[in-house]
Backbone as a printed PyTorch tensor [residue, N CA C, xyz], in Angstrom:
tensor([[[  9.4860, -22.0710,   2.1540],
         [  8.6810, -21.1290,   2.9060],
         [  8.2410, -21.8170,   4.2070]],

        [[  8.3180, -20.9070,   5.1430],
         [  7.9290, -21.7610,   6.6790],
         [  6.8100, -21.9790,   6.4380]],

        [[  6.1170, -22.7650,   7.6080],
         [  4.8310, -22.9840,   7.7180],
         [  3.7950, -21.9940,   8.2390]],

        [[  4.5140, -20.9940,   9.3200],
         [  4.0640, -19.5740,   9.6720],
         [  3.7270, -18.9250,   8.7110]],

        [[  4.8320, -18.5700,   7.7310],
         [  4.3800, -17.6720,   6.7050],
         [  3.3470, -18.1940,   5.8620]],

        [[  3.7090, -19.2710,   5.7720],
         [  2.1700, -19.5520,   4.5640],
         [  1.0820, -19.4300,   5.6510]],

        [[  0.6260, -19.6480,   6.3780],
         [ -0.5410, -19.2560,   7.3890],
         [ -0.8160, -17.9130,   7.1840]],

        [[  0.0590, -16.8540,   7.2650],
         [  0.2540, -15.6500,   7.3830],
         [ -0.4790, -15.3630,   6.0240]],

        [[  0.1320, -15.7580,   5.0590],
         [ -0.3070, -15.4030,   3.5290],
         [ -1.5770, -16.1340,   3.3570]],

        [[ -1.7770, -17.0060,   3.8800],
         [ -3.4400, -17.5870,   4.1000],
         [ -3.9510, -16.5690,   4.3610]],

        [[ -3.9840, -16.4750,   5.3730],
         [ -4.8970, -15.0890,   6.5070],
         [ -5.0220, -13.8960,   6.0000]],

        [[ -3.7000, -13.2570,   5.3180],
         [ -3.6000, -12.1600,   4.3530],
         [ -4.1920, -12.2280,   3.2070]],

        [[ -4.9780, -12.6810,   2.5040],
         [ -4.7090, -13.2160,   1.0030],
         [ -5.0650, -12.1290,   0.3330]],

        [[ -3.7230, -11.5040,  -0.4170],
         [ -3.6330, -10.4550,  -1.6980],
         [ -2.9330,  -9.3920,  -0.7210]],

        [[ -3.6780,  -9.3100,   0.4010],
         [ -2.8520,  -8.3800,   1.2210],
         [ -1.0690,  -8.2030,   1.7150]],

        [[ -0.5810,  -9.5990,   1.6360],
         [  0.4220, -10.1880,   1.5530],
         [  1.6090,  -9.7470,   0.5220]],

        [[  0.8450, -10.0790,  -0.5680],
         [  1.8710, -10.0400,  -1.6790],
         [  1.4560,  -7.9580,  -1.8290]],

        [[  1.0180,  -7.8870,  -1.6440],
         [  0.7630,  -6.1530,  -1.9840],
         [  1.9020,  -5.3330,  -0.6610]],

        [[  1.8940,  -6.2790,   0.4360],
         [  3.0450,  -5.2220,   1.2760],
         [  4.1040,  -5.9560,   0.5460]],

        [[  4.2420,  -6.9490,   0.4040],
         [  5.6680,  -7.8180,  -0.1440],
         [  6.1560,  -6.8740,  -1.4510]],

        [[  5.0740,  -6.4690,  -2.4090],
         [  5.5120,  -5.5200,  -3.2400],
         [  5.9430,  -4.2050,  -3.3340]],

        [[  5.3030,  -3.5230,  -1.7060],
         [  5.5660,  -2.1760,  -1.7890],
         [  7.2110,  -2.4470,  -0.8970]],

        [[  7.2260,  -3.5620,  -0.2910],
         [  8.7060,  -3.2510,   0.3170],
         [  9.6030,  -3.5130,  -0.8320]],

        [[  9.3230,  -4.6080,  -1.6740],
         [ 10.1500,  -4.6090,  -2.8560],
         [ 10.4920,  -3.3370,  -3.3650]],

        [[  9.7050,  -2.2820,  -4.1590],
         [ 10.0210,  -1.2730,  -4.3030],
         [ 10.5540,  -0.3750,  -3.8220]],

        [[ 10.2440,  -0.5530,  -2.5610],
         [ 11.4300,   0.6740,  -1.7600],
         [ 12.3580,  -0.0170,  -1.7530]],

        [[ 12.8060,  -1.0990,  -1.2010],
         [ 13.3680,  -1.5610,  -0.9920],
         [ 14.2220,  -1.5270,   0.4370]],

        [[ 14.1180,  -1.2200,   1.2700],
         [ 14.8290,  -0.9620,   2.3420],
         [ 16.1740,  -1.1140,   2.6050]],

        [[ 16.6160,  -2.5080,   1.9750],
         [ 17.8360,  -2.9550,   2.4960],
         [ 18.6320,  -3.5280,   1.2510]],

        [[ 18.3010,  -3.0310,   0.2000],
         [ 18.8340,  -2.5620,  -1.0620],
         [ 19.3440,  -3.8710,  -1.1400]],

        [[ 18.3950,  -5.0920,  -1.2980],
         [ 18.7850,  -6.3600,  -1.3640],
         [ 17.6630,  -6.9500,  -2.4300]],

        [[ 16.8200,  -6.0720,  -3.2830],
         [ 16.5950,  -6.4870,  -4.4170],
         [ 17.1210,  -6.4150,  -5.4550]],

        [[ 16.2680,  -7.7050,  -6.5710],
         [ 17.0700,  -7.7150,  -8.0080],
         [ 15.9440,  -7.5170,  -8.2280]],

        [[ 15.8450,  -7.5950, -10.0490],
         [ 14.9610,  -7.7940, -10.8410],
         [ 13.8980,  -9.0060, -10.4910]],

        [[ 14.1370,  -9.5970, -10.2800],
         [ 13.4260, -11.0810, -10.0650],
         [ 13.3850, -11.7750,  -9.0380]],

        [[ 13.9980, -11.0740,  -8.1260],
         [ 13.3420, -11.6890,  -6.5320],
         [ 12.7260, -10.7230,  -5.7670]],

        [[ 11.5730, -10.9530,  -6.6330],
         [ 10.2740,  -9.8950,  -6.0810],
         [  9.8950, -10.7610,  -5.0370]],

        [[ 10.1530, -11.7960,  -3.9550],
         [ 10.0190, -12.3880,  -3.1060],
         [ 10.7040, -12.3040,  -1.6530]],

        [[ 11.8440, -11.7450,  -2.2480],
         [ 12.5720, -10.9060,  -1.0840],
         [ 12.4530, -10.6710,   0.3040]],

        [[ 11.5480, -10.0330,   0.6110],
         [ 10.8480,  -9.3080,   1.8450],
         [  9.6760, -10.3630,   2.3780]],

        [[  9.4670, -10.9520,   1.9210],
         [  8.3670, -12.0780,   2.4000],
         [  8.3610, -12.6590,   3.9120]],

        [[ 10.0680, -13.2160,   4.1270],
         [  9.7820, -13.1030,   5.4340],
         [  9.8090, -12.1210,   6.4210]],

        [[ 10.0050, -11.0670,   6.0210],
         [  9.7470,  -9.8520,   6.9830],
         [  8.3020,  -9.3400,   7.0940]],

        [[  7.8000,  -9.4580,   5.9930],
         [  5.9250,  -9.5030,   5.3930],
         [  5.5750, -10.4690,   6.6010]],

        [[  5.9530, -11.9700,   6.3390],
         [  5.3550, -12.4690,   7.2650],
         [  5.0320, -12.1210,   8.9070]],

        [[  5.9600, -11.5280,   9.3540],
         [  6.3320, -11.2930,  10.7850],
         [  5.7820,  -9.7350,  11.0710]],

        [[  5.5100,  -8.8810,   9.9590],
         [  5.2070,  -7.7500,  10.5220],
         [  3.7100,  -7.5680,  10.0750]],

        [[  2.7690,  -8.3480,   9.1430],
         [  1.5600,  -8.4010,   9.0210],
         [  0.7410,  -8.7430,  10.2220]],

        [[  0.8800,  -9.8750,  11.0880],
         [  0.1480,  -9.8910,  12.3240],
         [  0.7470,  -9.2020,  13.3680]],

        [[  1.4980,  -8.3530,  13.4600],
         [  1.4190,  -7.3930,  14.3280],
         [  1.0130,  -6.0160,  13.8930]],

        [[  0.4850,  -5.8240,  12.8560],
         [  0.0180,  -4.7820,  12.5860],
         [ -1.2910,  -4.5360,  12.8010]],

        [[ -2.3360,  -5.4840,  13.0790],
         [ -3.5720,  -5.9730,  14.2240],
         [ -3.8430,  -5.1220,  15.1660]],

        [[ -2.6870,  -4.9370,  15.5940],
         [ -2.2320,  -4.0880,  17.1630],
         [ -2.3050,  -3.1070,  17.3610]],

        [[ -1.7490,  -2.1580,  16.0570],
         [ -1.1870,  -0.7510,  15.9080],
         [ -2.8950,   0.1770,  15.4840]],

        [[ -2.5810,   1.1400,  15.8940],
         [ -3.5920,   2.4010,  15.5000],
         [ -3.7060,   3.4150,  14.7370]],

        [[ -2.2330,   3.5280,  14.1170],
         [ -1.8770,   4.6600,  13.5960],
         [ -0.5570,   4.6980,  12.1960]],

        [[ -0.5220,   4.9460,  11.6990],
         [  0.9240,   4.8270,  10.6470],
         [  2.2460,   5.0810,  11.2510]],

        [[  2.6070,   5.6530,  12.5130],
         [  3.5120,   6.1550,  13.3960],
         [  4.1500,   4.6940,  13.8140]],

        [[  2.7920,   4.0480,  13.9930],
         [  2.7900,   2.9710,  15.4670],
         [  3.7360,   2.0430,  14.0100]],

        [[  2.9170,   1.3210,  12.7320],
         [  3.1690,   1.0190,  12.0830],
         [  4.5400,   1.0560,  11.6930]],

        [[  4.7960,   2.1220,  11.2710],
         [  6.5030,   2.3930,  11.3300],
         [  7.2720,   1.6120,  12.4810]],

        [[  6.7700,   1.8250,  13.6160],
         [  7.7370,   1.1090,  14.4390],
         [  7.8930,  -0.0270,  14.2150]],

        [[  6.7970,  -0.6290,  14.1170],
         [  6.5210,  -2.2390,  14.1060],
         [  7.5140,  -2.5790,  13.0460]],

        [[  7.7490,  -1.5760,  11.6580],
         [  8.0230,  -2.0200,  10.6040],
         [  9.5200,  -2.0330,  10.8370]],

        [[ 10.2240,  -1.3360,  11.1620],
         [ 11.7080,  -1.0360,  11.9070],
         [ 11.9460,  -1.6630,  12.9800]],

        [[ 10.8800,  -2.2300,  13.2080],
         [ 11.5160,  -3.6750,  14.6560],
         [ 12.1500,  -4.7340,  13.6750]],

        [[ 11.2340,  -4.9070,  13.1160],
         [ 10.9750,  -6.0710,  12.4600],
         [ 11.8290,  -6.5860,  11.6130]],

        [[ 12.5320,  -5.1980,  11.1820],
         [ 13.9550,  -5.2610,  10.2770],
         [ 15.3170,  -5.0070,  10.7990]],

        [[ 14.9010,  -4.2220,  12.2860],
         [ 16.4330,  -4.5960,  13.2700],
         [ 16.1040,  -6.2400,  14.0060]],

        [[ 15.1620,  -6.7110,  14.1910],
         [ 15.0300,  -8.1420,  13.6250],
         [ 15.8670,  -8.9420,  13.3390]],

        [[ 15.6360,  -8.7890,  11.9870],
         [ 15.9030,  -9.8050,  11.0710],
         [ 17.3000,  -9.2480,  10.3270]],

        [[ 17.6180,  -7.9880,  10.4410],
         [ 18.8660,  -7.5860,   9.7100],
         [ 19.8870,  -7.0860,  10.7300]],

        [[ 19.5190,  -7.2990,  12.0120],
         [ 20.4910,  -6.1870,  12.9290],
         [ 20.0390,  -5.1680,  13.2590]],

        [[ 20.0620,  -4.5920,  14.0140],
         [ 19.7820,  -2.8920,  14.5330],
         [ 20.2840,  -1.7970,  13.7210]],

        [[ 21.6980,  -2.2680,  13.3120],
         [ 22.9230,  -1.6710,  12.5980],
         [ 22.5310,  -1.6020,  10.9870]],

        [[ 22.3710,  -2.8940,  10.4920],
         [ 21.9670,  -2.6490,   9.6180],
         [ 20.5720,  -2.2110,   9.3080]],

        [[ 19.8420,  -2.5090,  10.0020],
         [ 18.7270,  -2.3240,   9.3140],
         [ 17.9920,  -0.1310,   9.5600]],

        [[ 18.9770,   0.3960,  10.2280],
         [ 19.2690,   1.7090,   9.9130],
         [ 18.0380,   2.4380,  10.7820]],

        [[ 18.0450,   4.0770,  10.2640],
         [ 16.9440,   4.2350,  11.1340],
         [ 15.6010,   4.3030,  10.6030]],

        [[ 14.9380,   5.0110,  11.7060],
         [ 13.3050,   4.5160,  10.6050],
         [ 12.9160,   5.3570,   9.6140]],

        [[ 13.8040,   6.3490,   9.5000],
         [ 13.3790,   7.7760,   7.9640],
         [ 13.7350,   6.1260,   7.2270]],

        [[ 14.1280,   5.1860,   7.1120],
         [ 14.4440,   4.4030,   5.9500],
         [ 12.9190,   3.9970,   5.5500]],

        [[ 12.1340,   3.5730,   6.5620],
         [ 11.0210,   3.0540,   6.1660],
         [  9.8020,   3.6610,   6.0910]],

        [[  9.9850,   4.9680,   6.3620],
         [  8.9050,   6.2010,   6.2730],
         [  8.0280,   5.8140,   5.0850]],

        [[  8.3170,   6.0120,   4.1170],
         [  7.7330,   6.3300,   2.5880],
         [  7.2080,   4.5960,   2.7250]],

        [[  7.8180,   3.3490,   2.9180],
         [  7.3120,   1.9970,   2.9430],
         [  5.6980,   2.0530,   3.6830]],

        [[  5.8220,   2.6370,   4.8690],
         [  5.2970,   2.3940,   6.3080],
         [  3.9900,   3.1600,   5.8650]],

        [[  4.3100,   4.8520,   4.7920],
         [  2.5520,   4.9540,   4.4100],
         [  1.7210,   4.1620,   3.9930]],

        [[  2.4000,   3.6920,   2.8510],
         [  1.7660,   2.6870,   1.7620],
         [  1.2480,   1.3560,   2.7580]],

        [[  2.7020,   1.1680,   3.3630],
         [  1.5280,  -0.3900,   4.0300],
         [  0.6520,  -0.0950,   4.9110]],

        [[  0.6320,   1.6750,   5.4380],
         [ -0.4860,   1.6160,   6.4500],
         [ -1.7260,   1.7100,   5.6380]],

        [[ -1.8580,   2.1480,   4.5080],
         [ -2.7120,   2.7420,   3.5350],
         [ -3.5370,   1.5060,   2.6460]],

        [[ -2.4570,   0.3000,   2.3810],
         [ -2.9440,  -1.1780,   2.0920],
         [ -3.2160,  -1.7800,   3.3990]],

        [[ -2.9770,  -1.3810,   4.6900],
         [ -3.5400,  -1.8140,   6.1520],
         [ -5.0620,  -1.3600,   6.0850]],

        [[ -5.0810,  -0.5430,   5.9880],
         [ -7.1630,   0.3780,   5.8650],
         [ -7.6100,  -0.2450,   5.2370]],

        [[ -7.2570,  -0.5940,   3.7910],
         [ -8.0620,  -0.8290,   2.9660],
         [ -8.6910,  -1.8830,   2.9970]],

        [[ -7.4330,  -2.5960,   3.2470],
         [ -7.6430,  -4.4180,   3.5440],
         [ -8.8870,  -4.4820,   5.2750]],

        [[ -8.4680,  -3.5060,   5.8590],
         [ -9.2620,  -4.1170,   7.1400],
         [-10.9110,  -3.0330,   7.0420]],

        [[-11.1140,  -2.2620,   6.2150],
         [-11.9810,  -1.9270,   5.2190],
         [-13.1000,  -2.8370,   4.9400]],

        [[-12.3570,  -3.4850,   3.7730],
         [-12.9190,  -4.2330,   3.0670],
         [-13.0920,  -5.5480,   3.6230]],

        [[-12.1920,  -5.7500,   5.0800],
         [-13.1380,  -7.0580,   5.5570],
         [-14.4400,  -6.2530,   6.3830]],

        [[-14.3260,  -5.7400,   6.7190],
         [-15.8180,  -5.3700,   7.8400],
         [-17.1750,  -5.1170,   6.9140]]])
């Protein structure tokens, strides 16, 4: 694990592994198994502090579809109806978490 990401998962803590899980489940890029519920972590890492930024679940989505033409290609990583249903949930664990710090 880089040294970024563990910072990241510092800074996040619980918040982290809760988007890491909801992308697991969708899965986006149909590159989970059973047991590498760890998967998405570095994409977790890279799209948690830019989500700081965003205002809205729209904005979110984008961020979340950068982040995976990124790291997977433009090509692959498809368009953003892929990450729709991902992008509520993490905006929805985004509130809560920035919620419950204030």
């Amino acid at each position: 694990m880089s040294v970024e990401r563990v910072r990241v998962k510092q800074r996040y803590e619980g918040l982290f592994d809760q988007i890491s899980a909801i992308l697991f489940r969708h899965d986006p890029m149909d590159i989970s198994g059973e047991d590498n519920t760890d998967e998405y972590e570095p994409e977790v890492g890279t799209i948690l502090p830019r989500l700081e930024k965003v205002s809205s679940e729209e904005e979110a989505l984008a961020v979340i579809h950068q982040e995976f033409g990124r790291w997977f290609g433009e090509d692959l990583a498809g368009s953003k109806s892929r990450y729709k249903d991902a992008a509520a949930e993490i905006w929805s664990a985004w509130l809560s978490y920035k919620e419950a710090q204030s």
